[in-house]
C-alpha positions as CSV (number, residue, x, y, z in Angstrom):
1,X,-14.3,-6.0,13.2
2,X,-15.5,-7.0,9.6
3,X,-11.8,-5.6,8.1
4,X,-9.8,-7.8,10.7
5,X,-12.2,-10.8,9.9
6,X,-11.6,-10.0,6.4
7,X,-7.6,-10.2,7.0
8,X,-7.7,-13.1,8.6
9,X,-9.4,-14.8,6.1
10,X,-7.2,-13.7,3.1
11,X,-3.6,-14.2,5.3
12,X,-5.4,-17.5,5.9
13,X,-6.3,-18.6,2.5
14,X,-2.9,-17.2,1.0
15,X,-1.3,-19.6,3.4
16,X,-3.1,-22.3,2.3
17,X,-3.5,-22.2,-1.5
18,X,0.3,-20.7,-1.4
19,X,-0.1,-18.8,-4.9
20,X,3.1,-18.4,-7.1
21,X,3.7,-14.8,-8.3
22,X,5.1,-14.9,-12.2
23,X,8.3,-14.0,-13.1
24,X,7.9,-10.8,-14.8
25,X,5.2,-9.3,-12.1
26,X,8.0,-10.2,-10.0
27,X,9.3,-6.4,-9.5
28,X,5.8,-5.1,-9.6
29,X,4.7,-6.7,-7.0
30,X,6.4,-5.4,-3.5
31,X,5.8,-1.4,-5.1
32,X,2.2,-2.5,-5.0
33,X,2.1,-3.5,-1.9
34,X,4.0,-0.5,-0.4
35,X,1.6,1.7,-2.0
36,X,-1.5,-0.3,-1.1
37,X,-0.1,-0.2,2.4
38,X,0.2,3.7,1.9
39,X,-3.4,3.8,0.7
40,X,-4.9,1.8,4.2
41,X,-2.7,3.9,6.6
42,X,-4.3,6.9,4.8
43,X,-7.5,5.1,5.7
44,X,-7.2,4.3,9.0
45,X,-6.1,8.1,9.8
46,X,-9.0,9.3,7.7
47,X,-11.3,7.3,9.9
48,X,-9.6,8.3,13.0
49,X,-10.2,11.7,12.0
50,X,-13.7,11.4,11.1
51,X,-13.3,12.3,7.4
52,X,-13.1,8.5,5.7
53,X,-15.1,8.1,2.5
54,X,-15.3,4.6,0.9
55,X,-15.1,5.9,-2.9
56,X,-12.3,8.3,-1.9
57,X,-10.5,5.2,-0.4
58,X,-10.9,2.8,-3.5
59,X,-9.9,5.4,-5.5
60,X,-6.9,6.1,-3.5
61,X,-5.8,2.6,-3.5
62,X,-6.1,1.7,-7.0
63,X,-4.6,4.8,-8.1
64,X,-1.4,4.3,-5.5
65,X,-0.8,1.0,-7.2
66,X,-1.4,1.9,-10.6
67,X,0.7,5.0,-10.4
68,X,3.7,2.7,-8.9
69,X,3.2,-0.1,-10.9
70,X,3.9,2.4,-13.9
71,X,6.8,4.4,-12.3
72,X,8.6,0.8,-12.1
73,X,7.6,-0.1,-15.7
74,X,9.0,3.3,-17.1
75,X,11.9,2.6,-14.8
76,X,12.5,-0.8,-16.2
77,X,12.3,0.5,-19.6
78,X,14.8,3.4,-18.8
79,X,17.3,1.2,-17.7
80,X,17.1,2.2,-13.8
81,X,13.7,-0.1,-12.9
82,X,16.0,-0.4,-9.3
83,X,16.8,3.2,-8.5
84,X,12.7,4.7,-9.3
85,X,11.7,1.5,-7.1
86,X,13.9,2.6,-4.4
87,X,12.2,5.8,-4.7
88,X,9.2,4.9,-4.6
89,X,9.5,3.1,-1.5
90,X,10.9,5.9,0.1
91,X,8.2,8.0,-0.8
92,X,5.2,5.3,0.3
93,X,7.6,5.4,3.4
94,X,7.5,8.8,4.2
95,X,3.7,8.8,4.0
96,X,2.9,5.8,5.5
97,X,5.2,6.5,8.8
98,X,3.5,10.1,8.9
99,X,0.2,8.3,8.7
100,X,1.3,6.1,11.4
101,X,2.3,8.9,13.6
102,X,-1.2,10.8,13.3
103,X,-2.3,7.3,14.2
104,X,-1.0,7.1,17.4
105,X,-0.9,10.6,18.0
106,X,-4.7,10.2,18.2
107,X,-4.8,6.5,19.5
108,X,-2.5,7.4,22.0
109,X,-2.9,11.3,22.5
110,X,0.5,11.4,22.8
C-alpha cells in the first residue's frame, strides 16, 4: 500500500511542478526508464515468489539504468546511439514481458 501511495504522490507532483528534461539527457532518459521498469517487474515477481531482497533490488535498479545509460552513450559516440537504443529496449522488453507473465501466471494461476 505504501509503494502505490508512493506512486501516487510522485505522478502527482510530476504533474504539478511539470519538470523540463535538458536537451542532451534527452536520449538517456526513455532507456532509463525501460530499464528501471525492468528492474520493478523483477521486483514485483521476486516478491510474488517470496525471494525479494531490498539491497538486491536497489542494486538491480541502479545498475539497469547505469548499464543503459552507458550502452546509449557508447552508442552515441559510435555513431549508432539509435540502433543500441533500439536494442536495448528490446532486451528490457523481453525481460519485462517475461516478468509480467510469471506475474500473472502466479496472480492469476493461469
Amino acid at each position: 500500500m505504501i509503494p502505490a501511495f508512493g506512486l501516487l504522490i510522485g505522478i502527482g507532483l510530476g504533474l504539478w511542478f511539470d519538470p523540463t528534461v535538458p536537451i542532451w539527457l534527452q536520449p538517456y532518459l526513455p532507456i532509463a526508464v525501460v530499464a528501471a521498469l525492468d528492474a520493478v517487474f523483477g521486483a514485483i515477481r521476486a516478491r510474488l515468489d517470496g525471494i525479494f531482497d531490498a539491497k538486491v533490488f536497489v542494486v538491480s535498479f541502479v545498475s539497469n539504468v547505469v548499464v543503459a545509460a552507458m550502452i546509449v552513450f557508447i552508442g552515441d559516440k559510435l555513431g549508432v546511439g539509435a540502433q543500441l537504443s533500439t536494442a536495448v529496449v528490446v532486451v528490457l522488453g523481453i525481460r519485462i514481458f517475461g516478468n509480467a507473465a510469471a506475474i500473472r501466471r502466479h496472480v492469476f494461476r493461469a
